[in-house]
PDB file of N, CA, C and O in Angstrom:
ATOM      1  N   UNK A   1       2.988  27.090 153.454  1.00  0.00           N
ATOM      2  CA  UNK A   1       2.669  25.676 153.464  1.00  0.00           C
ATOM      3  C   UNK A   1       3.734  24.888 154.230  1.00  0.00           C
ATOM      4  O   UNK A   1       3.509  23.877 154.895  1.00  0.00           O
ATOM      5  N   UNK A   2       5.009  25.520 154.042  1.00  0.00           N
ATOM      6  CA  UNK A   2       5.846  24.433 154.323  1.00  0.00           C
ATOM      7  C   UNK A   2       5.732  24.554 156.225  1.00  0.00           C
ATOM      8  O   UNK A   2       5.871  23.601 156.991  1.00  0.00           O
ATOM      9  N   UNK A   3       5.434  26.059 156.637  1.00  0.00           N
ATOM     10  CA  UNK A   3       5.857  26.040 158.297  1.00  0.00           C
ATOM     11  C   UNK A   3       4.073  25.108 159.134  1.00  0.00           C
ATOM     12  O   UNK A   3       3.647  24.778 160.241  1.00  0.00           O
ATOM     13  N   UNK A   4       3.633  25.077 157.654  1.00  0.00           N
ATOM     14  CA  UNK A   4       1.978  24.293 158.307  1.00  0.00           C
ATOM     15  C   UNK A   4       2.929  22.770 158.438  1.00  0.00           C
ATOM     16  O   UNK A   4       2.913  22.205 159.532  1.00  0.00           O
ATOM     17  N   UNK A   5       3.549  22.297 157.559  1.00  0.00           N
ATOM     18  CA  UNK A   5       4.360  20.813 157.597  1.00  0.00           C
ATOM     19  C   UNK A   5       5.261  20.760 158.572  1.00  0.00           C
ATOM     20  O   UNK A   5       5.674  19.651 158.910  1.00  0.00           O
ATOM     21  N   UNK A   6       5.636  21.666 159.071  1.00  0.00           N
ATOM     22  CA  UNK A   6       6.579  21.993 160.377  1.00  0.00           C
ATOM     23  C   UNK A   6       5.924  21.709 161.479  1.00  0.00           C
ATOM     24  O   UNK A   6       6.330  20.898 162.312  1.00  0.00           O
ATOM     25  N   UNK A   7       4.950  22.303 161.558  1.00  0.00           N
ATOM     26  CA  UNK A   7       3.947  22.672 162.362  1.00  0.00           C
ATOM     27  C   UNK A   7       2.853  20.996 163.069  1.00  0.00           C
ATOM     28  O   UNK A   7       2.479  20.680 164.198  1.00  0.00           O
ATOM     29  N   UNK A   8       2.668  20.185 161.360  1.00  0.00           N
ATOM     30  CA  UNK A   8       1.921  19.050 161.932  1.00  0.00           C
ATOM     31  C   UNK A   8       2.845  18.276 162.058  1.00  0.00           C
ATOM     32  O   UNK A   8       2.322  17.195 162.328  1.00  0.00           O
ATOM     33  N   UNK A   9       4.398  18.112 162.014  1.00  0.00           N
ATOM     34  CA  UNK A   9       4.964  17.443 161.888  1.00  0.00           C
ATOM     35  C   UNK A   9       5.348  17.436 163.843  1.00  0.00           C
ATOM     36  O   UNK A   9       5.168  16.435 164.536  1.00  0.00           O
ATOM     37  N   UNK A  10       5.742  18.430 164.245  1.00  0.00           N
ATOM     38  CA  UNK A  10       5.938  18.696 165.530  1.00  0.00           C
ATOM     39  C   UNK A  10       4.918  18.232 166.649  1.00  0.00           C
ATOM     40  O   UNK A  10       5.141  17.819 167.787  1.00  0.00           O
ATOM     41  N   UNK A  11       3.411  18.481 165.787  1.00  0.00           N
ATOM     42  CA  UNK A  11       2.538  18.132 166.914  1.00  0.00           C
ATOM     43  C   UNK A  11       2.394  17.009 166.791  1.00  0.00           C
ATOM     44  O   UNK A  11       1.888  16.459 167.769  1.00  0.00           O
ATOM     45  N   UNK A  12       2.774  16.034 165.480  1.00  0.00           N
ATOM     46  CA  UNK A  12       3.122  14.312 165.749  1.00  0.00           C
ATOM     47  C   UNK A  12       3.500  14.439 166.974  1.00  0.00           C
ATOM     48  O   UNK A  12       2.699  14.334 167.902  1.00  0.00           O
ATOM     49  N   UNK A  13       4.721  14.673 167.137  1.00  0.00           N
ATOM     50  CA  UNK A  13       6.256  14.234 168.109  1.00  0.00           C
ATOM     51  C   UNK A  13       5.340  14.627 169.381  1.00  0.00           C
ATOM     52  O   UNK A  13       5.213  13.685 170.163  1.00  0.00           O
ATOM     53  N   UNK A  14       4.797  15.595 169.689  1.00  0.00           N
ATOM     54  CA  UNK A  14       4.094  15.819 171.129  1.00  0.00           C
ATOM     55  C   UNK A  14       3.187  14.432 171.519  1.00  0.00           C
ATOM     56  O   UNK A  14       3.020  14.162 172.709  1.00  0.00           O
ATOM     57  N   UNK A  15       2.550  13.476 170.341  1.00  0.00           N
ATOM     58  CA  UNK A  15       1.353  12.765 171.170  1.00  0.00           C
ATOM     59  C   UNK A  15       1.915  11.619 171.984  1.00  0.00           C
ATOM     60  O   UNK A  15       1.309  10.963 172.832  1.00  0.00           O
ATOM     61  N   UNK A  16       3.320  11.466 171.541  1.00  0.00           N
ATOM     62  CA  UNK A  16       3.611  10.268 172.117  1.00  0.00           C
ATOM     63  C   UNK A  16       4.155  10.849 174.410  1.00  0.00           C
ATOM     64  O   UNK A  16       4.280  10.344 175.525  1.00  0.00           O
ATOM     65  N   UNK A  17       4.244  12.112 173.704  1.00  0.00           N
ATOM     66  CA  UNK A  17       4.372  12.252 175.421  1.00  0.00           C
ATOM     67  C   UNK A  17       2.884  12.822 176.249  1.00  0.00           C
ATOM     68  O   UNK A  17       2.702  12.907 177.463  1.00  0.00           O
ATOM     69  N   UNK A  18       2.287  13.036 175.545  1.00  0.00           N
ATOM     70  CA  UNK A  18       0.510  13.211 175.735  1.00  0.00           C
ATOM     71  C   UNK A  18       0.297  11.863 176.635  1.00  0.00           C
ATOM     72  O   UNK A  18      -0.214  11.757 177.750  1.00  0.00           O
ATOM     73  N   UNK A  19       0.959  10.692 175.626  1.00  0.00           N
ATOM     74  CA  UNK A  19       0.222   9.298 175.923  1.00  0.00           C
ATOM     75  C   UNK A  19       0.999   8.677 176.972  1.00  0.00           C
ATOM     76  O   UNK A  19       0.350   8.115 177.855  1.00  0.00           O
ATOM     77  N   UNK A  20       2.097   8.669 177.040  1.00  0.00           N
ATOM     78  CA  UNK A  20       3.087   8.396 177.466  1.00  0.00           C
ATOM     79  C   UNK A  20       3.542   8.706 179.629  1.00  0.00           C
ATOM     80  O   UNK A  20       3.890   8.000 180.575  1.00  0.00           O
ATOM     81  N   UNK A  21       3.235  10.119 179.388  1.00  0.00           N
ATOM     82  CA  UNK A  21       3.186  11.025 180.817  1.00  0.00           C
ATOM     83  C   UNK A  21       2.181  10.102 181.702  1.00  0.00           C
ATOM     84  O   UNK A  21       2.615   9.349 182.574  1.00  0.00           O
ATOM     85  N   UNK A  22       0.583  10.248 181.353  1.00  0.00           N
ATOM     86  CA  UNK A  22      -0.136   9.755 182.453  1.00  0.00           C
ATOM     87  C   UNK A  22       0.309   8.167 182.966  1.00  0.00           C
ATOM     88  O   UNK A  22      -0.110   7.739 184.042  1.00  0.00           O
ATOM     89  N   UNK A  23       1.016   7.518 182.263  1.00  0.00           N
ATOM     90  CA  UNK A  23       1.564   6.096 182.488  1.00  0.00           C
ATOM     91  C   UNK A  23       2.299   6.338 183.354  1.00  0.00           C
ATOM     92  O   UNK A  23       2.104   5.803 184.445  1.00  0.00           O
ATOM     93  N   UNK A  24       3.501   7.312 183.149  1.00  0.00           N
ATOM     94  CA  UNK A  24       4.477   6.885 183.942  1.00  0.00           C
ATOM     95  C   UNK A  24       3.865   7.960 185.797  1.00  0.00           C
ATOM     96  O   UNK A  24       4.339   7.963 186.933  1.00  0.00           O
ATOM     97  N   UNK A  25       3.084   8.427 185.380  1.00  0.00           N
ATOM     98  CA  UNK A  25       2.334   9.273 186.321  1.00  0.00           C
ATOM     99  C   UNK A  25       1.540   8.518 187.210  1.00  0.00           C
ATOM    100  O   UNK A  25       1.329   8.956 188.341  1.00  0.00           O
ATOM    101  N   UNK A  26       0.896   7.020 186.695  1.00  0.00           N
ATOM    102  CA  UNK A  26       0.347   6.001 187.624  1.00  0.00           C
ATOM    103  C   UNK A  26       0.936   5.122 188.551  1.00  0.00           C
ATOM    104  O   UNK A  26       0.414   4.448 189.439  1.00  0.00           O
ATOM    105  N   UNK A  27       2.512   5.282 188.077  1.00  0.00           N
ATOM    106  CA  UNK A  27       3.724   4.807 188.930  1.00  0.00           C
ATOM    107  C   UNK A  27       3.742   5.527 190.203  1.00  0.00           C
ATOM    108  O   UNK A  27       4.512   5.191 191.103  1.00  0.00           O
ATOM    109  N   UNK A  28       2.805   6.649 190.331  1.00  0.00           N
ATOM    110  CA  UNK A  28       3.144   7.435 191.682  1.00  0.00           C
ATOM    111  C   UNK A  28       2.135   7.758 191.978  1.00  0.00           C
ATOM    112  O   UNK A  28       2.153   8.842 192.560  1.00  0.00           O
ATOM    113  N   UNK A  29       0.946   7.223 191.833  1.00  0.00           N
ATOM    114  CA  UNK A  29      -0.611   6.856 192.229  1.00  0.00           C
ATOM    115  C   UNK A  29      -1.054   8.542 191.597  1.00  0.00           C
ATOM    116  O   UNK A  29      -1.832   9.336 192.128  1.00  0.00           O
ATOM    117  N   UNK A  30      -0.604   8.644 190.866  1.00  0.00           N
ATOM    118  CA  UNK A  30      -1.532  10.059 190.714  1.00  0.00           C
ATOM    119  C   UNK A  30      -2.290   9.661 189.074  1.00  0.00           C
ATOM    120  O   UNK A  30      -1.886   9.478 187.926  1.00  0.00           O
ATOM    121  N   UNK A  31      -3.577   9.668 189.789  1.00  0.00           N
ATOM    122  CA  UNK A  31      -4.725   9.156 188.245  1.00  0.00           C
ATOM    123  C   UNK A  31      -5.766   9.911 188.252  1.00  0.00           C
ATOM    124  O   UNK A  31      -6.654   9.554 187.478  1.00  0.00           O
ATOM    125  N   UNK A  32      -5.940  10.756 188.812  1.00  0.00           N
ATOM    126  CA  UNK A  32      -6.699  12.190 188.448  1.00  0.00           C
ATOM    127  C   UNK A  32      -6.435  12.607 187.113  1.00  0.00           C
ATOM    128  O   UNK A  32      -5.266  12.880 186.837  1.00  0.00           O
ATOM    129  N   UNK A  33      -7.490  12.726 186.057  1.00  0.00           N
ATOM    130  CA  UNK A  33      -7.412  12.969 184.437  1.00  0.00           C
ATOM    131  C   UNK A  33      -6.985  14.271 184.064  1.00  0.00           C
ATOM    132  O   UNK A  33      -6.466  14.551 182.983  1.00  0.00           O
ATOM    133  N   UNK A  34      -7.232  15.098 185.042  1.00  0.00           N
ATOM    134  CA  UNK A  34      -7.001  16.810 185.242  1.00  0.00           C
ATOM    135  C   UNK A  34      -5.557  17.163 185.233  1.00  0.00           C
ATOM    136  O   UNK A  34      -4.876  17.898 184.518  1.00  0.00           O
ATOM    137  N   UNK A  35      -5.236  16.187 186.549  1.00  0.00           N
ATOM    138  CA  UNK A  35      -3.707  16.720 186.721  1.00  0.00           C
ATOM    139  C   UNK A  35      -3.313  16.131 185.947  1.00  0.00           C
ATOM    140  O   UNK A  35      -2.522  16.817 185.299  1.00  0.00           O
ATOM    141  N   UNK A  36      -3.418  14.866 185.462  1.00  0.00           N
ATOM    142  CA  UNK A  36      -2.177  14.308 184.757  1.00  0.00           C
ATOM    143  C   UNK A  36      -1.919  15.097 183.264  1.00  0.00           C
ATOM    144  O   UNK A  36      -0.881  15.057 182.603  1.00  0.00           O
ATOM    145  N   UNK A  37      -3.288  15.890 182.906  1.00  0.00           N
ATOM    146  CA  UNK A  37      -3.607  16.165 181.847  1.00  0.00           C
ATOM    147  C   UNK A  37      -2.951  17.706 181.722  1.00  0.00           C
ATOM    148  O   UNK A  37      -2.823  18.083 180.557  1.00  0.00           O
ATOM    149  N   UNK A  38      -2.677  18.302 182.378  1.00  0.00           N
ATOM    150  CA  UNK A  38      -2.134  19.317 183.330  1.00  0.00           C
ATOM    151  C   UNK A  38      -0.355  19.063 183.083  1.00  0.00           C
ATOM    152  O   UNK A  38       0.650  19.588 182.604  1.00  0.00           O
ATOM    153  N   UNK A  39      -0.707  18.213 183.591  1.00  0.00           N
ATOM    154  CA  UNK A  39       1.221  17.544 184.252  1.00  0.00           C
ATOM    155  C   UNK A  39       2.183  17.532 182.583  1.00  0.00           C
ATOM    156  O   UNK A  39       3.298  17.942 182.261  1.00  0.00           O
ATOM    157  N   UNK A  40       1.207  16.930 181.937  1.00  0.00           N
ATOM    158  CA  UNK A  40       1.757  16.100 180.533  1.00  0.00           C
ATOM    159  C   UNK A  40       1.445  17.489 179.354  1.00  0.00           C
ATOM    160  O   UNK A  40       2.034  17.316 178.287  1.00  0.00           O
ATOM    161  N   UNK A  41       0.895  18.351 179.409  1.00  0.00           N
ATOM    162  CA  UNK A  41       1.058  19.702 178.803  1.00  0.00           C
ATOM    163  C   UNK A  41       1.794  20.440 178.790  1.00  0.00           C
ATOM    164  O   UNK A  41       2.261  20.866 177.733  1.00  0.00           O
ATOM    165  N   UNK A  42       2.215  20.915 180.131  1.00  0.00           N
ATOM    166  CA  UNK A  42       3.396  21.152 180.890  1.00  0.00           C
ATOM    167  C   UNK A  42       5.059  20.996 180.480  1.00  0.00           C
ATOM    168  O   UNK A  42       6.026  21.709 180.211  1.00  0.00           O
ATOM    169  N   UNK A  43       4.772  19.872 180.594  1.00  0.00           N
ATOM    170  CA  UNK A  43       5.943  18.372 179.986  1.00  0.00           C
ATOM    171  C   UNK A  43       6.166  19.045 178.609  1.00  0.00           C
ATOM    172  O   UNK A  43       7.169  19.708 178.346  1.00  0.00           O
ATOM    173  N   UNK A  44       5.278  18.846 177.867  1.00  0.00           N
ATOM    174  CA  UNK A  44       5.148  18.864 176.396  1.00  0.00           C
ATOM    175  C   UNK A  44       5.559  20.388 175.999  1.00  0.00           C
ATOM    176  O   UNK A  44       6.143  20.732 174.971  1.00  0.00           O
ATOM    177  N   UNK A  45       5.152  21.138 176.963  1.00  0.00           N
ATOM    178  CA  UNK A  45       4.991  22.815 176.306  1.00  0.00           C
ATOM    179  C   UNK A  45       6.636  23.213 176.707  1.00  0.00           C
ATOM    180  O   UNK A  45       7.239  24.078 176.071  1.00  0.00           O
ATOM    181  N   UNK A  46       7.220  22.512 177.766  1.00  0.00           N
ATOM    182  CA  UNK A  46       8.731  22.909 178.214  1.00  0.00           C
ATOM    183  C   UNK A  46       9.534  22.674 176.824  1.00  0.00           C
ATOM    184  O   UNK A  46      10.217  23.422 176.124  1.00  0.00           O
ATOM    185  N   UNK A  47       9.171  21.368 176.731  1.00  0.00           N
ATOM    186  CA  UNK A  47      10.042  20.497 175.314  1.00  0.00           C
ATOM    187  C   UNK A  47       9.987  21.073 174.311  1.00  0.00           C
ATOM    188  O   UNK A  47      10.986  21.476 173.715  1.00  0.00           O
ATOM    189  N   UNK A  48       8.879  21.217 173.947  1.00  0.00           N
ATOM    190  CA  UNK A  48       8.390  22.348 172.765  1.00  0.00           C
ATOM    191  C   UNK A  48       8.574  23.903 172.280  1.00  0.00           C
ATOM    192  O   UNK A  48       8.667  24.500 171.207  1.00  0.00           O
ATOM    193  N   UNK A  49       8.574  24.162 173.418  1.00  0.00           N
ATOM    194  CA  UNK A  49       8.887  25.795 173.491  1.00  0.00           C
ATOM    195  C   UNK A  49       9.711  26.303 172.333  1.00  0.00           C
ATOM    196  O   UNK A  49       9.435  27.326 171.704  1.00  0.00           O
ATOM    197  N   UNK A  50      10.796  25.473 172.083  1.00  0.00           N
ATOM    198  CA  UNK A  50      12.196  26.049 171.191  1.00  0.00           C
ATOM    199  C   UNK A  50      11.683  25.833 169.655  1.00  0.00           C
ATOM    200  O   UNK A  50      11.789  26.640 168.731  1.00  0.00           O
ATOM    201  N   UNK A  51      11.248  24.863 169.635  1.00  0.00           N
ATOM    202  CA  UNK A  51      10.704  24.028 168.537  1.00  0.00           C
ATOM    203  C   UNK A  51       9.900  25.205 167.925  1.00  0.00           C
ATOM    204  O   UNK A  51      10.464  25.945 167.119  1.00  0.00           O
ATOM    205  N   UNK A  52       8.310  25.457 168.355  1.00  0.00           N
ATOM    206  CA  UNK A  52       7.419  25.751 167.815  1.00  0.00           C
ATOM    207  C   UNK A  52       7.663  27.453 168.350  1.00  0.00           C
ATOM    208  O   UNK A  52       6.633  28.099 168.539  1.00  0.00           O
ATOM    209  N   UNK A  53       9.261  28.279 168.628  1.00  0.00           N
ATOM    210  CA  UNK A  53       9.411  29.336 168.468  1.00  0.00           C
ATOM    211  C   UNK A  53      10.405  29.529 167.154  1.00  0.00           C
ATOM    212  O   UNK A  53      10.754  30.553 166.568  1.00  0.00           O
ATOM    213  N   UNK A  54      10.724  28.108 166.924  1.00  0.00           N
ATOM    214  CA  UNK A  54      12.011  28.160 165.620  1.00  0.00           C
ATOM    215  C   UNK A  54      11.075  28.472 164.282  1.00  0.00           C
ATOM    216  O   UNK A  54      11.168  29.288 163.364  1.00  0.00           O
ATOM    217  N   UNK A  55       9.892  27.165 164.703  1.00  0.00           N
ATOM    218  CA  UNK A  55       8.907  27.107 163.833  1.00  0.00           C
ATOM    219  C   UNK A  55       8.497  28.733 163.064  1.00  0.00           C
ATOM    220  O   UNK A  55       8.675  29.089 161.899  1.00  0.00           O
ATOM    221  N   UNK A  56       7.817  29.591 164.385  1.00  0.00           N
ATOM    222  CA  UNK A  56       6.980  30.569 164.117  1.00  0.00           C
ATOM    223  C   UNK A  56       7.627  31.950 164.297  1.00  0.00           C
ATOM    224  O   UNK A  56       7.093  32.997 164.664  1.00  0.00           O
ATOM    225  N   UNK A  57       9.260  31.642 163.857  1.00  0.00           N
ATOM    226  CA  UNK A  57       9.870  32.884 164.021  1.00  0.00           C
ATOM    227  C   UNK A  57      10.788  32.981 162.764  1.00  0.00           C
ATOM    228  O   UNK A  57      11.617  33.888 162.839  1.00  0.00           O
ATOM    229  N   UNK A  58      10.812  32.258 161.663  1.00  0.00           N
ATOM    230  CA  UNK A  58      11.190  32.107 160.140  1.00  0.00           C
ATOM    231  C   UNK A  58      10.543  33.150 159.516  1.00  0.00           C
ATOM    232  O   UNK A  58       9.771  33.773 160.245  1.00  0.00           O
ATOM    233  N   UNK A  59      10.651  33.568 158.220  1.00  0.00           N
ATOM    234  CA  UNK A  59      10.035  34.228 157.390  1.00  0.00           C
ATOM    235  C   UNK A  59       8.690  34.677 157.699  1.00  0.00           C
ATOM    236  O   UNK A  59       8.050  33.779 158.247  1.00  0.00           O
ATOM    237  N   UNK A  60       7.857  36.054 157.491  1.00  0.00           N
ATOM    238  CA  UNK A  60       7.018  36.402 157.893  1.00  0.00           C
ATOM    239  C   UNK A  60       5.999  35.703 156.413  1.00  0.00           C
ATOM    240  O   UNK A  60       6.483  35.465 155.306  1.00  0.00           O
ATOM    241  N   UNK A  61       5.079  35.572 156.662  1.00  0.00           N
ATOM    242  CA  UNK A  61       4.016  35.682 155.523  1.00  0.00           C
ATOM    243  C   UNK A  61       3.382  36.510 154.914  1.00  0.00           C
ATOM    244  O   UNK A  61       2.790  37.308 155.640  1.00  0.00           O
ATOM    245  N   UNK A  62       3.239  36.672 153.634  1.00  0.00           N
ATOM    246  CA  UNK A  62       2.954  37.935 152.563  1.00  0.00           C
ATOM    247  C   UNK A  62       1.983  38.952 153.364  1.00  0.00           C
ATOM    248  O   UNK A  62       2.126  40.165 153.209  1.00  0.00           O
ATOM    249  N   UNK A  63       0.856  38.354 154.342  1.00  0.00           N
ATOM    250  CA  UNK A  63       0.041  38.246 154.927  1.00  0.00           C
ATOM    251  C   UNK A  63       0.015  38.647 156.174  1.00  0.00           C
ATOM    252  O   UNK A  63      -0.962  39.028 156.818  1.00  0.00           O
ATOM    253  N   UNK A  64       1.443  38.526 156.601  1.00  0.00           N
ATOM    254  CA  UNK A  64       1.979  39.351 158.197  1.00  0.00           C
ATOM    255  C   UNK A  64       2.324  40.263 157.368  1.00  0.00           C
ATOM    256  O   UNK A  64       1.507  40.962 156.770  1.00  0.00           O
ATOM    257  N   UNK A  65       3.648  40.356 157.237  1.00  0.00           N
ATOM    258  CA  UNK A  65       3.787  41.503 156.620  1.00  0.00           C
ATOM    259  C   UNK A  65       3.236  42.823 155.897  1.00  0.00           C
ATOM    260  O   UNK A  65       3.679  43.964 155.763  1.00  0.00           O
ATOM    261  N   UNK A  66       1.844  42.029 155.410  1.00  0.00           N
ATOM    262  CA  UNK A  66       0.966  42.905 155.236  1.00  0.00           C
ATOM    263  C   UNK A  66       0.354  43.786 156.171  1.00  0.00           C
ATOM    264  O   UNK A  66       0.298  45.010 156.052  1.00  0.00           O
ATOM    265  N   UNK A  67      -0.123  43.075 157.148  1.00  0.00           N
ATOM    266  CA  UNK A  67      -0.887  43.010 158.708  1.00  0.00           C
ATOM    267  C   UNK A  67       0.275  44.306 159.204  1.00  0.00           C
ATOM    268  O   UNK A  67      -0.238  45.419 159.318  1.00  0.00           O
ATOM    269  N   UNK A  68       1.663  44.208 159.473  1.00  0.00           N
ATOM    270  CA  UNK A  68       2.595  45.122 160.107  1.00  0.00           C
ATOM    271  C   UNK A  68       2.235  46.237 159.242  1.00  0.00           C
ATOM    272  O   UNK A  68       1.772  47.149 159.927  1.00  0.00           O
ATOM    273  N   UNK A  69       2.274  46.554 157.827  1.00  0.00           N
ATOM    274  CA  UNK A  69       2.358  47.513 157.361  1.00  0.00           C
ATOM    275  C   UNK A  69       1.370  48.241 157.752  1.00  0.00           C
ATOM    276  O   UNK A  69       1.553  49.135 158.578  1.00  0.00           O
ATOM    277  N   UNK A  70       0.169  47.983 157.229  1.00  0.00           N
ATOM    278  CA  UNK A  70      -0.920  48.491 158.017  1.00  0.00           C
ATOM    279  C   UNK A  70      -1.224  48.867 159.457  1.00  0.00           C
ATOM    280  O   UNK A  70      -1.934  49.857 159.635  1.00  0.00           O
ATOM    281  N   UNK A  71      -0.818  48.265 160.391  1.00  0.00           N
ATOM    282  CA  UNK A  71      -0.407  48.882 161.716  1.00  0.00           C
ATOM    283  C   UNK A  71       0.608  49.897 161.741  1.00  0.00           C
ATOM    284  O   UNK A  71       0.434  50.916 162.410  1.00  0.00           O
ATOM    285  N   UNK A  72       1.575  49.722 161.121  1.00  0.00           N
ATOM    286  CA  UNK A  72       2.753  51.128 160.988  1.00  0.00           C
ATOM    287  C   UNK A  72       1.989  52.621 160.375  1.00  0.00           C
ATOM    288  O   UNK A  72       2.037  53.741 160.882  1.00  0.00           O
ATOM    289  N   UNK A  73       1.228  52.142 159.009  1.00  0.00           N
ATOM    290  CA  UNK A  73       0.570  53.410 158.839  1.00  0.00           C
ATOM    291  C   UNK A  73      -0.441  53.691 159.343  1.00  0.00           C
ATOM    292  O   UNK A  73      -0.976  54.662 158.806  1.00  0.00           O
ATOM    293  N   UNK A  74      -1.078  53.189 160.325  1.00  0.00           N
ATOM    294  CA  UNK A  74      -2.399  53.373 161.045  1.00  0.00           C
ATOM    295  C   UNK A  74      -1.496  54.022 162.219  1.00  0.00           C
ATOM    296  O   UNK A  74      -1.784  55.197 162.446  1.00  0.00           O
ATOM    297  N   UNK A  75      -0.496  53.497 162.978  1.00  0.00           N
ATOM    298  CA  UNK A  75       0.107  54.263 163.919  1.00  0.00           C
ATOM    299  C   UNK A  75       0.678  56.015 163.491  1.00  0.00           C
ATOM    300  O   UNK A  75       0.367  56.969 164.204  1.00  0.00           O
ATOM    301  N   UNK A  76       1.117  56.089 162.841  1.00  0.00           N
ATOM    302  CA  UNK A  76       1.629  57.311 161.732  1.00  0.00           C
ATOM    303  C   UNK A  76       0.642  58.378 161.628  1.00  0.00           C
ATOM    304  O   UNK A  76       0.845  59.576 161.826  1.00  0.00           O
ATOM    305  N   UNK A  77      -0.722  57.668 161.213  1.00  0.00           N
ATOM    306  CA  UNK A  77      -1.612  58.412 160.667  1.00  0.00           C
ATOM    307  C   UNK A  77      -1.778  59.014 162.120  1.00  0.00           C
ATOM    308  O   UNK A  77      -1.560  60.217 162.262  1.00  0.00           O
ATOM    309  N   UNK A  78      -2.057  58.440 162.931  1.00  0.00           N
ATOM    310  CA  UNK A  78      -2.602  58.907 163.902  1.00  0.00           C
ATOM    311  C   UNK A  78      -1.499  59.775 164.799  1.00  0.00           C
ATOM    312  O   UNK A  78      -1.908  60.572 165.643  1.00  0.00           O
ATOM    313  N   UNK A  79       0.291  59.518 164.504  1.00  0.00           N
ATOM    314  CA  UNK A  79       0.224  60.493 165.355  1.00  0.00           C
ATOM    315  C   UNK A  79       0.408  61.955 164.511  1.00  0.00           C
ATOM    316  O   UNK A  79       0.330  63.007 165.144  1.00  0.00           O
ATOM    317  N   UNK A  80       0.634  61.963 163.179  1.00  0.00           N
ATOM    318  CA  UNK A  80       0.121  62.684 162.292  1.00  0.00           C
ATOM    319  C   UNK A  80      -1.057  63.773 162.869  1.00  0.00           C
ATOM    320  O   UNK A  80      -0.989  64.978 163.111  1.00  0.00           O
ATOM    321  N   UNK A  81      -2.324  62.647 162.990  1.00  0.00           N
ATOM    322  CA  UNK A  81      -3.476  63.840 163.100  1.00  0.00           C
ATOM    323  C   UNK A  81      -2.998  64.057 164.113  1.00  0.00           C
ATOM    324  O   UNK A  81      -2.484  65.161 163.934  1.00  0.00           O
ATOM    325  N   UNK A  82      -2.699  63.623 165.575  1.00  0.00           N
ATOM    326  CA  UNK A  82      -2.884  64.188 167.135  1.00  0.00           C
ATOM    327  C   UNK A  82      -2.172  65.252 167.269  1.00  0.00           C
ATOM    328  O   UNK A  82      -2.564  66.188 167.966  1.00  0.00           O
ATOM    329  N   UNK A  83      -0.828  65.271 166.516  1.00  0.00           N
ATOM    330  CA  UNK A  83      -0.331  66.609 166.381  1.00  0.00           C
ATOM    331  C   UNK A  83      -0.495  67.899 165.436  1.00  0.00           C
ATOM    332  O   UNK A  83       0.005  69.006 165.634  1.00  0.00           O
ATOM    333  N   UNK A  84      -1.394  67.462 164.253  1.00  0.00           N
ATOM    334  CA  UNK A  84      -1.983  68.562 163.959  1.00  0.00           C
ATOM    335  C   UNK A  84      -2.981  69.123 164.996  1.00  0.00           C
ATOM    336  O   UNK A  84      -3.120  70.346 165.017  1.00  0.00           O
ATOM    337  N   UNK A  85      -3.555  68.510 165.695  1.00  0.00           N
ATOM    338  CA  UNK A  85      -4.256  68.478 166.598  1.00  0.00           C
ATOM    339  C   UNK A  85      -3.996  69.336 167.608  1.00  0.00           C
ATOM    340  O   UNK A  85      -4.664  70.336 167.872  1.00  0.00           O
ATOM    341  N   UNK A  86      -3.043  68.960 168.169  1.00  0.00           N
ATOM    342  CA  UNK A  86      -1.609  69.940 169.771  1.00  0.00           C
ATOM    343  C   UNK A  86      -1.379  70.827 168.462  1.00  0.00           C
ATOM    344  O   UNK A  86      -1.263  69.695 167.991  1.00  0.00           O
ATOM    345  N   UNK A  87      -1.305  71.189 168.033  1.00  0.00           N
ATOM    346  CA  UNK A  87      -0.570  72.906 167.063  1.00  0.00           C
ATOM    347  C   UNK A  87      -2.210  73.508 167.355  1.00  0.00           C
ATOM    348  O   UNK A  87      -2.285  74.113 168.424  1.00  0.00           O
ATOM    349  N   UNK A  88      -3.352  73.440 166.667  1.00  0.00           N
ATOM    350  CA  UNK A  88      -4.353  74.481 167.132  1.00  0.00           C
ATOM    351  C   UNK A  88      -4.920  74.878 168.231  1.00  0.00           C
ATOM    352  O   UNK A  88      -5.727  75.808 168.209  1.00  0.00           O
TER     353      UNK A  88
END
């Protein structure tokens, strides 16, 4: 719960440069909705990057962790059988 409050709390802080970018982007005649929309993602995803890797790199959830385990013994199992497999 709490990295979901992390999480909407961060994508607050992004809208004001969402809103913000295409303005200062009309200062230099560029008003194409694409690029600016483009331009100001960009913007946002540079700024963000650290943020929403601090965010999603804390404690795993009961639920990942679960998810890994199960991939570890699904990997195992299998190379388990493939080499009973190479012996006959």
């Amino acid at each position: 719960m709490r990295k979901l409050l992390n999480y909407v709390f961060r994508w607050q802080l992004s809208t004001p440069i969402l809103a913000i970018i295409p303005f200062i982007l009309l200062k230099y005649n560029i008003d194409n909705f694409w690029i600016t929309a483009f331009i100001a993602n960009l913007i946002g995803s540079l700024i963000f990057f650290k943020v929403d890797e601090y965010i999603f790199s804390k404690k795993l959830s009961r639920f990942q962790r679960l998810r890994i385990k199960v991939i570890k013994r699904r990997k195992k199992t299998k190379t388990i059988y493939s080499s009973t497999l190479s012996e006959k």
